[in-house]
C-alpha positions as CSV (number, residue, x, y, z in Angstrom):
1,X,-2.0,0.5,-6.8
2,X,-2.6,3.8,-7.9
3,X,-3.6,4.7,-11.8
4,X,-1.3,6.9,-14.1
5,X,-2.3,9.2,-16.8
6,X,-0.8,7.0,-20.0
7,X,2.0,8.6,-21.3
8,X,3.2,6.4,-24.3
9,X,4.4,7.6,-27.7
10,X,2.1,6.2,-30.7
11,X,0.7,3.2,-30.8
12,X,1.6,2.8,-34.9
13,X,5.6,3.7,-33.9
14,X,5.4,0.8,-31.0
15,X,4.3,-1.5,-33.3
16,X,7.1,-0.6,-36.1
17,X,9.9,-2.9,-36.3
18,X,12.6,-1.8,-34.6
19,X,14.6,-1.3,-38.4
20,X,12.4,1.6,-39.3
21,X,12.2,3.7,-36.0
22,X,14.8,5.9,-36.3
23,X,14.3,9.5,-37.2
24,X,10.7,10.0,-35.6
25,X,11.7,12.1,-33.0
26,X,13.4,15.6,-32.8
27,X,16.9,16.1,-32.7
28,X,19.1,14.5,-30.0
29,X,19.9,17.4,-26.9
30,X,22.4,15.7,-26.0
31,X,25.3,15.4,-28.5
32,X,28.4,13.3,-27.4
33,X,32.1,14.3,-27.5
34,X,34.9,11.7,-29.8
35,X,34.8,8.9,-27.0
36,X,30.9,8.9,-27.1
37,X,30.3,10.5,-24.0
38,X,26.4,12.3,-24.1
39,X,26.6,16.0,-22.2
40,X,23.7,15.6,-20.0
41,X,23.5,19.3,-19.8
42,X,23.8,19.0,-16.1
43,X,20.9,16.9,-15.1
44,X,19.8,15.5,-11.7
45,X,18.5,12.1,-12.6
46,X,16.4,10.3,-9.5
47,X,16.6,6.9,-9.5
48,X,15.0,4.3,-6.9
49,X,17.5,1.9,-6.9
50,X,17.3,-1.4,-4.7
51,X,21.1,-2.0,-3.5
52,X,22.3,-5.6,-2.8
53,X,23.6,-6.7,0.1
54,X,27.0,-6.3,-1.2
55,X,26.3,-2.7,-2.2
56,X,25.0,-2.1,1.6
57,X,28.3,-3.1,3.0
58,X,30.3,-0.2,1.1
59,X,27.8,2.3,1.4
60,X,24.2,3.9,2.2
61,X,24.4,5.6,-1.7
62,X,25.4,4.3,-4.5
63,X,26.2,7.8,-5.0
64,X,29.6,7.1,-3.1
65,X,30.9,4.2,-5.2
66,X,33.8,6.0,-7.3
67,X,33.5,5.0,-10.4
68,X,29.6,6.2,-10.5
69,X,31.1,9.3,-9.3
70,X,32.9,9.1,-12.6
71,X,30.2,8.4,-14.8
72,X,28.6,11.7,-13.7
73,X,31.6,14.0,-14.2
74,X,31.8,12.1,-17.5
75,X,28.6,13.0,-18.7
76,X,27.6,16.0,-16.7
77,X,25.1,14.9,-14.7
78,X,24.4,14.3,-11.1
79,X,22.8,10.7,-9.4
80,X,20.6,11.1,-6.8
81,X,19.9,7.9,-5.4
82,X,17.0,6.9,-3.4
83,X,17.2,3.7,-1.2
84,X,14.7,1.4,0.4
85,X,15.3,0.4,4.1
86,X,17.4,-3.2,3.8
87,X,14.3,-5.6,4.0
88,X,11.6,-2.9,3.5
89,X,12.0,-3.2,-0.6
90,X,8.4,-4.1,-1.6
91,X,7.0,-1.5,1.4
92,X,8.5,1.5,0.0
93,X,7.8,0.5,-3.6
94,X,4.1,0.5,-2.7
95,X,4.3,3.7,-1.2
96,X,6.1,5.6,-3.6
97,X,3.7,3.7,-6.5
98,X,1.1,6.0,-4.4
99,X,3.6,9.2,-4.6
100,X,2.2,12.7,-6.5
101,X,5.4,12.0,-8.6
102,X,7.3,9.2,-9.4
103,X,11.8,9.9,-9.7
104,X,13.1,9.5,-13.0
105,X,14.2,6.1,-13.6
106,X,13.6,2.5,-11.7
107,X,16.2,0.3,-11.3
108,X,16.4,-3.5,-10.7
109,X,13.5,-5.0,-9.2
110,X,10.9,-2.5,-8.7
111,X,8.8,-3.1,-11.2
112,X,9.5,-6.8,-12.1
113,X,9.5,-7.5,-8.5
114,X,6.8,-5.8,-7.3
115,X,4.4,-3.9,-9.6
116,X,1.3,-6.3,-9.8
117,X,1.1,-7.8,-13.2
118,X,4.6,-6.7,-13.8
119,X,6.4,-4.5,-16.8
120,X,3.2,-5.2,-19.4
121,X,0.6,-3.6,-16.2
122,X,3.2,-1.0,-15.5
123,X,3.3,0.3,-18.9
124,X,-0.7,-0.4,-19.3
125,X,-1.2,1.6,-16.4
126,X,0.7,5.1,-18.4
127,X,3.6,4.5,-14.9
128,X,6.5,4.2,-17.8
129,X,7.6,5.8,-20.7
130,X,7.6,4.3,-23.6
131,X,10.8,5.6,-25.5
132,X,10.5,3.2,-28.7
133,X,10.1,5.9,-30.7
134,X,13.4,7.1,-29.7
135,X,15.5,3.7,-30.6
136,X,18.0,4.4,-33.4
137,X,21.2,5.0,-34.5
138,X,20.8,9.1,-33.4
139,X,19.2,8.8,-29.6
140,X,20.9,5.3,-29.0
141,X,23.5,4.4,-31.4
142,X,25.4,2.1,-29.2
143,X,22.3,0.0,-28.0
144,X,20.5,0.5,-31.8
145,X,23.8,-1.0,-33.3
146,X,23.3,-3.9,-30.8
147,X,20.2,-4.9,-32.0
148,X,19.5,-4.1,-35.3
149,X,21.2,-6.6,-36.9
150,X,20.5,-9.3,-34.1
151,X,17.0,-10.8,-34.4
152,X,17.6,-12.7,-31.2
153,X,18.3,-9.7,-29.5
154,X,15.6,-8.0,-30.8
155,X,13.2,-10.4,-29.7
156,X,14.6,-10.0,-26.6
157,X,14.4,-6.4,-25.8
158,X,10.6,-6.1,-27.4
159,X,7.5,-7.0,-25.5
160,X,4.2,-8.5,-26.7
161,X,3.1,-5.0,-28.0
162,X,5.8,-4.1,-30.1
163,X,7.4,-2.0,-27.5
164,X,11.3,-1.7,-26.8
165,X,11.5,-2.2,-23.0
166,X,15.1,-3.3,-22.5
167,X,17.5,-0.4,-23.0
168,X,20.0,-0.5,-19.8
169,X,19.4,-4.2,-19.6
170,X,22.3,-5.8,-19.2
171,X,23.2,-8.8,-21.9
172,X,24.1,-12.0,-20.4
173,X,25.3,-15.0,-22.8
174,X,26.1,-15.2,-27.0
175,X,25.3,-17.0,-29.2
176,X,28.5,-18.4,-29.6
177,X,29.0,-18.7,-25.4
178,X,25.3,-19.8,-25.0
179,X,26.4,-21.8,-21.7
180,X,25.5,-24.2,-18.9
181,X,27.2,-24.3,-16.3
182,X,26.3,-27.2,-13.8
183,X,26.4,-30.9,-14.6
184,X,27.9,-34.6,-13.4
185,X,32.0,-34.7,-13.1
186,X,33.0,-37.8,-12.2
187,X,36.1,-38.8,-10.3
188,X,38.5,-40.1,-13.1
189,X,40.7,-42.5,-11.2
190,X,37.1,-43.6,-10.1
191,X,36.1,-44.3,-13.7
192,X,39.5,-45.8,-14.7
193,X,39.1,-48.3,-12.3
194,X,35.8,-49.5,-12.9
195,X,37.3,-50.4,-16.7
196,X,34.5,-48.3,-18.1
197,X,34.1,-45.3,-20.7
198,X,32.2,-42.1,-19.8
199,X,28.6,-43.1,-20.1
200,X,26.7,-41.8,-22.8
201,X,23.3,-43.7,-21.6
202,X,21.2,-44.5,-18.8
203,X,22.0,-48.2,-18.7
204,X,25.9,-47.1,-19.1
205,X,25.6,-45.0,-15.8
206,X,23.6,-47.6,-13.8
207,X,26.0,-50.2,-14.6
208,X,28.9,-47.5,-13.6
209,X,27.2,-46.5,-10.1
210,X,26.9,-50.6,-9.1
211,X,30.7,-50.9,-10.6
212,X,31.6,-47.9,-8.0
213,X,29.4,-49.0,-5.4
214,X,30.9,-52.8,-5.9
215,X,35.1,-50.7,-5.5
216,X,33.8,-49.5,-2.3
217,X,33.1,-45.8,-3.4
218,X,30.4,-44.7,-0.6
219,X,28.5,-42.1,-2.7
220,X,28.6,-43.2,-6.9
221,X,26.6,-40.2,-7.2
222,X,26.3,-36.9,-4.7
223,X,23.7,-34.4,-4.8
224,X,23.0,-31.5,-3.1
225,X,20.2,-29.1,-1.9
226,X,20.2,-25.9,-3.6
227,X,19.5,-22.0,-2.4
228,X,17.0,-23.1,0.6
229,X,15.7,-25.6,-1.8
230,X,15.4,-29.4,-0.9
231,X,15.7,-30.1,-4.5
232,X,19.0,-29.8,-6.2
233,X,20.7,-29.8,-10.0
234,X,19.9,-33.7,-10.4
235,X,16.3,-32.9,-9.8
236,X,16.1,-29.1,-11.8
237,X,18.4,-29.3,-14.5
238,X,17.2,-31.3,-17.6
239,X,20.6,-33.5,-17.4
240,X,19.3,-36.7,-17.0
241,X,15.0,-35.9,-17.6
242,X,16.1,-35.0,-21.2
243,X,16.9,-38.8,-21.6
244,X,13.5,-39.1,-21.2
245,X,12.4,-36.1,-23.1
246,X,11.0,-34.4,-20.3
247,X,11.9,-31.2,-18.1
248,X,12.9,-32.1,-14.8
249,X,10.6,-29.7,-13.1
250,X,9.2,-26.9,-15.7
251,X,7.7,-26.5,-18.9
252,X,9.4,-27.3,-21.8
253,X,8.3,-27.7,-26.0
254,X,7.7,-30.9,-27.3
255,X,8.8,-32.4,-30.8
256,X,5.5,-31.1,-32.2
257,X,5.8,-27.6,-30.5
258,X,3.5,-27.3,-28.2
259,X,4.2,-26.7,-24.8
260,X,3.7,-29.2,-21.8
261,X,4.9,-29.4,-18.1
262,X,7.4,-31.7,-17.3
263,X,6.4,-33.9,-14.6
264,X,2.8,-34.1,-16.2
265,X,4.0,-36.2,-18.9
266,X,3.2,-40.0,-18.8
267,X,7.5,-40.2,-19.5
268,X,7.6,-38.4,-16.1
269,X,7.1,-41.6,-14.5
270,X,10.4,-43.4,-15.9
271,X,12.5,-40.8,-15.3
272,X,10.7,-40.9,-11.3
273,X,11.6,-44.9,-11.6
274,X,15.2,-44.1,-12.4
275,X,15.6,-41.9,-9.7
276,X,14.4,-44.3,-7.5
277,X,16.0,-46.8,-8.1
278,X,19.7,-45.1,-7.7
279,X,18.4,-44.2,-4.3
280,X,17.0,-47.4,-2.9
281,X,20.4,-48.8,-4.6
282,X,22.5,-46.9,-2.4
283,X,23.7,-44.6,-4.7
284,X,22.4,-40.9,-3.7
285,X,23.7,-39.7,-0.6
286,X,20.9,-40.0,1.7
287,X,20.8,-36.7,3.3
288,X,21.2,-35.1,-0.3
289,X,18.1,-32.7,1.1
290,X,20.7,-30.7,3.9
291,X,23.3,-30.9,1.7
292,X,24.9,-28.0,0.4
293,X,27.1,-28.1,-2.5
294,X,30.4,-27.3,-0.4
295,X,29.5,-30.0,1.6
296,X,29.1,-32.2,-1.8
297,X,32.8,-30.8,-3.0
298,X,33.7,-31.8,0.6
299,X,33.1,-35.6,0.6
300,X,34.6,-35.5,-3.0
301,X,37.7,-34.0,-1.1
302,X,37.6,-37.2,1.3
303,X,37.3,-40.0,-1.7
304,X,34.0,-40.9,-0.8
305,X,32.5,-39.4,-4.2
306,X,32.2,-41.3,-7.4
307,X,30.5,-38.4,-9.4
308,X,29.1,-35.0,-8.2
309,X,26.3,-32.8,-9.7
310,X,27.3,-29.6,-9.1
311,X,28.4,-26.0,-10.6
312,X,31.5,-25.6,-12.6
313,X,32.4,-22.5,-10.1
314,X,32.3,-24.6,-6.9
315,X,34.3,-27.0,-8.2
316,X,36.8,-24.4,-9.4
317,X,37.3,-22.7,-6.7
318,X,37.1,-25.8,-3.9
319,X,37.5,-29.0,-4.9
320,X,40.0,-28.0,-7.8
321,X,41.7,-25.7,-5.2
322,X,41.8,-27.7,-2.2
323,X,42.2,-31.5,-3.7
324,X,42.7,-31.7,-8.0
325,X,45.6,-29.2,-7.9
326,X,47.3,-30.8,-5.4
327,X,47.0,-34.3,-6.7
328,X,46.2,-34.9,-10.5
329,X,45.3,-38.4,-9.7
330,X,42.2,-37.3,-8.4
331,X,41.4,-35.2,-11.2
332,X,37.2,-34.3,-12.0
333,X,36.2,-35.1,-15.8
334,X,33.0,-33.9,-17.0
335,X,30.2,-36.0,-18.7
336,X,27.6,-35.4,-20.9
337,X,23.9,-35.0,-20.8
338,X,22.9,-39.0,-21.7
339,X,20.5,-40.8,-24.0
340,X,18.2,-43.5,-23.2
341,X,19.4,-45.6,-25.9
342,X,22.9,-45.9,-28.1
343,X,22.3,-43.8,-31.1
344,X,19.5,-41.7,-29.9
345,X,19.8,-37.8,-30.4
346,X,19.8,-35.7,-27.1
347,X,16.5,-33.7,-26.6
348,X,17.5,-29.9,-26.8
349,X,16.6,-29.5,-23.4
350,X,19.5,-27.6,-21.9
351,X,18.8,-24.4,-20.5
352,X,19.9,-21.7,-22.1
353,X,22.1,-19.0,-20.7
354,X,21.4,-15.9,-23.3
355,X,19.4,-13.9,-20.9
356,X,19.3,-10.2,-19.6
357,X,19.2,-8.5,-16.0
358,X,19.1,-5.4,-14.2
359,X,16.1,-4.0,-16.0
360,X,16.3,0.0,-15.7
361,X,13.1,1.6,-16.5
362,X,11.9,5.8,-16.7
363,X,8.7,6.7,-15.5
364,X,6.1,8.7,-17.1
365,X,6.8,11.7,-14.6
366,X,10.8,11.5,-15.9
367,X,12.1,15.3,-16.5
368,X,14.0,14.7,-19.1
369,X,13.3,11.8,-21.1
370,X,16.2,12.8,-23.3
371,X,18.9,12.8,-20.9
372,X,17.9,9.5,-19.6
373,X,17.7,7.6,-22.3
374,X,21.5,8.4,-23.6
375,X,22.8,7.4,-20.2
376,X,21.1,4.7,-20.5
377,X,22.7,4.0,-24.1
378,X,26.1,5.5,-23.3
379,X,26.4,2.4,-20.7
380,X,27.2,0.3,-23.6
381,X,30.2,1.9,-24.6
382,X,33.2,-0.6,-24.2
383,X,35.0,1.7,-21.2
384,X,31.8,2.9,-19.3
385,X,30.7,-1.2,-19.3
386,X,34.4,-2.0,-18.0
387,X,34.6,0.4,-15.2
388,X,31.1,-0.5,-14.2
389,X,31.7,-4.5,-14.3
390,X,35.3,-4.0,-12.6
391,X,35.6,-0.6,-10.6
392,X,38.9,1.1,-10.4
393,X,41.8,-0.7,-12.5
394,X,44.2,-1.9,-9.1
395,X,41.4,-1.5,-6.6
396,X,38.6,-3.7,-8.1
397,X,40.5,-5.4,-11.1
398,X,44.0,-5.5,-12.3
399,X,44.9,-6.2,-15.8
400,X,46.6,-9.8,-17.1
401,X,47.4,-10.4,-20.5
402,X,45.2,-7.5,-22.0
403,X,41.9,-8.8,-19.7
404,X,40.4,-7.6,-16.4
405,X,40.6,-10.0,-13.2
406,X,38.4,-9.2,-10.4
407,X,40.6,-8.6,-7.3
408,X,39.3,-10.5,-4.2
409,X,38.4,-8.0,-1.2
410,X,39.9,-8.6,2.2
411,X,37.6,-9.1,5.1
412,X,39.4,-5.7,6.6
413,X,39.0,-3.9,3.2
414,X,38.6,0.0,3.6
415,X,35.2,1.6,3.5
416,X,37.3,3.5,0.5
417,X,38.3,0.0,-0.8
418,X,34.6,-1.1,-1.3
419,X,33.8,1.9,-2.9
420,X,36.5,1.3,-5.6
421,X,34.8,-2.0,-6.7
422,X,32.2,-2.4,-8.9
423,X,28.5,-1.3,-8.4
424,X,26.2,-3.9,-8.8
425,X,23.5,-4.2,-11.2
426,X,25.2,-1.4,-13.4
427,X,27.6,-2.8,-16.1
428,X,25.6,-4.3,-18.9
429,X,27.8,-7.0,-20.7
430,X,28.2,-10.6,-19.0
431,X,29.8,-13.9,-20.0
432,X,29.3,-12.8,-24.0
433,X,33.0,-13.8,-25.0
434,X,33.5,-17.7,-25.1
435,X,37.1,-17.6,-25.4
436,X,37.9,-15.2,-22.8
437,X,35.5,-17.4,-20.7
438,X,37.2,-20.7,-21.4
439,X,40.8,-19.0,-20.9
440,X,40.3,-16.8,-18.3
441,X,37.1,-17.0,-15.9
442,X,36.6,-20.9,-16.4
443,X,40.2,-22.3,-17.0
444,X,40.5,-24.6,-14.2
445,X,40.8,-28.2,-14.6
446,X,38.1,-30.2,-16.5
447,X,35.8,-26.6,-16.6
448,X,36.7,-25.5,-20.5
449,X,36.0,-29.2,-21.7
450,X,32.7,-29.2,-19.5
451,X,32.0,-26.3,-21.0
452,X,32.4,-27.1,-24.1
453,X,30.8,-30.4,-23.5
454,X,27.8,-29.6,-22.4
455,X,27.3,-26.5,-24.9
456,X,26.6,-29.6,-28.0
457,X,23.0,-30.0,-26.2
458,X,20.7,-27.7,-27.2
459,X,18.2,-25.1,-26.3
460,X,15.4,-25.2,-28.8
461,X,13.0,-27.3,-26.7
462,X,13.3,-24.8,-23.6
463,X,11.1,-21.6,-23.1
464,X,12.6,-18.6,-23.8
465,X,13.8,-16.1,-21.1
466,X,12.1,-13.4,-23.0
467,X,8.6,-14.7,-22.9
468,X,6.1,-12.1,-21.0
469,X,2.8,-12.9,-19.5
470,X,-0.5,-10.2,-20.0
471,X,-2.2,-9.1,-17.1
472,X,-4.4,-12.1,-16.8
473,X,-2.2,-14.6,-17.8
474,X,0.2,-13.0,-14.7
475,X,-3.0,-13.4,-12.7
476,X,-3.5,-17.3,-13.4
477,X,0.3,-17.8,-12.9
478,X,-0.2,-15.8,-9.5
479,X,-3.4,-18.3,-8.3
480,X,-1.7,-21.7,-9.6
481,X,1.7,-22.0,-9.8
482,X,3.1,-21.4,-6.7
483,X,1.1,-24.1,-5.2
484,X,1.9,-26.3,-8.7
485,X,5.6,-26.1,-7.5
486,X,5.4,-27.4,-3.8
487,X,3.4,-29.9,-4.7
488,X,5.6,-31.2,-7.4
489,X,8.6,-30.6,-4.5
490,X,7.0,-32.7,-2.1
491,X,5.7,-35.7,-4.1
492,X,9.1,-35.9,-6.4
493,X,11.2,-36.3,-3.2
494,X,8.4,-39.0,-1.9
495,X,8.7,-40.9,-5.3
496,X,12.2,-40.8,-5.4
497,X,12.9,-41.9,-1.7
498,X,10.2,-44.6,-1.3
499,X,7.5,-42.9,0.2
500,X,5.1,-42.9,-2.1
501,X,4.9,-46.1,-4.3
502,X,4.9,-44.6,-7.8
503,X,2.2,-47.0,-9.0
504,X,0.3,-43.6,-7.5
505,X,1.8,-41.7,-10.6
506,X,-1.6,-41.6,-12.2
507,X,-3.3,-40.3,-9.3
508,X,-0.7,-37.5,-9.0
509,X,-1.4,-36.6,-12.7
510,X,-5.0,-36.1,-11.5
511,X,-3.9,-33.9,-8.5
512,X,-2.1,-31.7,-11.3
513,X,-4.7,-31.5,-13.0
514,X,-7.2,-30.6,-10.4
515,X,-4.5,-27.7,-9.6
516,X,-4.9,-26.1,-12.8
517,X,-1.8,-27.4,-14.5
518,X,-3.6,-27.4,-18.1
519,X,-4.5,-23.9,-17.6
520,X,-0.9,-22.7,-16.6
521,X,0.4,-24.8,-19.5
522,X,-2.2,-22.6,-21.7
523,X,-0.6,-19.7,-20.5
524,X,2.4,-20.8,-21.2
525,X,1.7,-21.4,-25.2
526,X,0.1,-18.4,-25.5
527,X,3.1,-16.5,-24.4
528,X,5.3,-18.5,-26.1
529,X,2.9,-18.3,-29.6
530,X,3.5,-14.5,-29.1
531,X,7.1,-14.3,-28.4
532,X,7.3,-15.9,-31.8
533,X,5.6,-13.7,-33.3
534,X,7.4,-11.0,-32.0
């Protein structure tokens, strides 16, 4: 990878808090009209931009998409778009990394994807601009006025070195709709009959499986594979590992706040027994590993399901669809994250949901760092982020009681019809408003109370979406983890199906540690001792 010339502004001003940076510029060039529109003055902004495969089937430039063409007669300036083959992503990054001259802006992916050592190296290396200096309520009003008052948030959008690095990003979560969104519903005609409440315990769902199994209900508990991964939501979400006060698969913080790795712990081992014993018990579906989760929803659909792990929007729009609305008796009832005994206090081991995306970053060889940044501010005006999240009102969205819905695209949509939805990887607020999410995108049978639910676990004993690794940090991540993480795969799905008689546990603690698992989980604290320090 080739070496920049650093082009940073001051090392003092990056380290300043982000209250007290205003002002140490020169005056903004591009002033903005009553609706907060910035006057670009005319600029042709390059951008290397990644398209999805959604984005590919409108168009070959994100140029075309209408409501992008809107953005640029709105603030006077003119996209020009340059696209990777489809599959040829990390290829043409490398090559234009070796470029005389970099466009003005990266987009999604480049540079988290593919720059070795990611954002921290990029920046290291003088191939970004660092624009803290330029944060405040005259270059960036409608980003600055995010932040300032949000300590979260700032957190969030600094890095290790005091830098702001997030301006674009967009903001996923809220404090108040801090969210998780997959989790056990159980078949509530199912439960009724058994005579039994929800289970709040380990013992309390054991005893409800057998009292399924024992009514003749084939699969008490169905799981499913998940994205190409043999291991699904019972085996990567904390739901039932937190009982033990463990991550399922990850690191996690412990009461005393230090960080381990889940399936190190000596606990590990009970929460492996548990599992096992469901499965030799006959109540996992076997063939859990080829399972999707529409096949899950499926069998639910044919009564052969006692209680499903899977995501709230599957089961909205297929189960609910197809069975629940049709026939309330059947109705799906959520359950919460369980103890190991009565009276104990969940470990705040949910995951958290607050996170951002679609990182947008401008180079060092920008050519007009001024015009860049207040697009990349002005995307944060209410209208801009609705256009950009919905497209063109009665093409992408139509309105219902004073909210945006998402119209669904025909399979013989117009090539002009595509181009009227939304851009992806553009709009820059998601899933921030609880109530609009529990009225309006997750209404559907039991999904506001699972919601709600599963929202009283907490976060504080996760990691933090925000935490960033230094170069060599990324380096020792890069040798280890990887092969940390198949390993872990492989022998969990051995434990748990028989294969391997866990009385080997202590021997597969040794195999971790011979992998280097103490000196990821190093790394891990010392990015997490920084973060909160940030």
């Amino acid at each position: 990878m080739v070496r920049r010339k650093k082009v940073t502004a001051s090392v003092l001003a990056a380290l300043m808090a982000v209250g007290s940076l205003a002002g140490t510029v020169s005056a903004d060039p591009c002033p903005r009209n009553e609706q907060g529109y910035p006057d670009l003055g005319g600029e042709t902004i390059t951008i290397w931009f990644n398209m999805t495969s959604n984005n590919a089937q409108a168009t070959s430039d994100m140029g075309e998409y209408h409501v992008i063409k809107d953005i640029e007669e709105k603030f006077n300036c003119k996209f020009e778009f340059i696209h990777p083959p489809v599959g040829q992503a990390q290829d043409n990054f490398t090559i234009m990394m070796a470029d005389s001259t970099l466009p003005d802006m990266i987009f999604c992916g480049g540079i988290d994807s593919y720059y070795p050592g990611g954002v921290e190296m990029a920046y290291a290396d003088g191939v970004l601009f660092d624009y803290t200096d330029y944060i405040g309520e005259e270059y960036t009003p409608n980003f600055y006025n995010l932040i300032k008052d949000d300590e979260f948030l700032k957190k969030a959008v600094t890095d290790d070195e005091g830098r702001i690095i997030r301006l674009g990003a967009k903001i996923c979560g809220s404090e108040e709709a801090d969210l998780t969104f997959t989790g056990p519903l159980i078949r509530k005609d199912y439960l009724e009959a058994t005579g039994m409440d929800v289970p709040t315990t380990i013992d309390q769902w054991t005893a409800l499986f057998q009292a399924m199994k024992d009514n003749g209900v084939e699969y008490p508990l169905a799981v499913h594979a998940s994205g190409g991964n043999d291991l699904g939501p019972l085996f990567t979400t904390n739901m039932f590992s937190s009982a033990y006060g463990v991550a399922a698969n990850d690191y996690y913080i412990k009461d005393d706040g230090t960080v381990a790795f889940g399936p190190y712990e000596d606990s590990y081992k009970d929460y492996l027994t548990l599992l096992n014993q469901w499965y030799e018990a006959g109540y996992i579906n076997p063939d859990f590993t080829t399972q999707t989760e529409n096949d899950i929803m499926s069998l639910d659909s044919s009564d052969r399901v006692g209680t499903a792990m899977t995501h709230l929007y599957t089961y909205g729009t297929t189960y609910y669809v197809t069975t629940e609305s049709e026939d309330e008796s059947k109705a799906l009832i959520a359950a919460p994250a369980p103890v190991l005994n009565e009276g104990d206090t969940q470990a705040a081991l949910r995951s958290s949901s607050r996170s951002l995306g679609d990182y947008k970053y401008i180079t060092a060889d920008c050519k007009n760092v001024e015009a860049c940044i207040a697009l990349l501010d002005a995307l944060y005006l209410d209208d801009i982020d609705l256009e950009l999240a919905n497209g063109e009102e009665g093409v992408g969205y139509h309105m219902e009681d004073g909210v945006p819905v998402i119209n669904a695209m025909a399979s013989d949509a117009s090539t002009d019809e595509l181009l009227g939805a939304a851009p992806q990887q553009w709009h820059t607020f998601e899933d921030a408003d609880l109530n609009y999410i529990l009225t309006k995108k997750y209404n559907k049978g039991c999904q506001p109370d699972a919601l709600t639910l599963w929202k009283e676990q907490g976060t504080s004993q996760t990691l933090s979406n925000f935490i960033l690794y230094n170069t060599e940090e990324a380096e020792t991540r890069s040798s280890y983890q990887a092969d940390v993480d198949t390993y872990v795969k492989e022998s969990l799905l051995k434990f748990v199906m028989g294969k391997e008689p866990l009385d080997n546990f202590e021997t597969f603690q040794q195999n971790l540690k011979d992998m280097h698992i103490e000196d990821l989980i190093a790394v891990e604290q010392a990015a997490l001792d920084r973060y909160n320090a940030r």
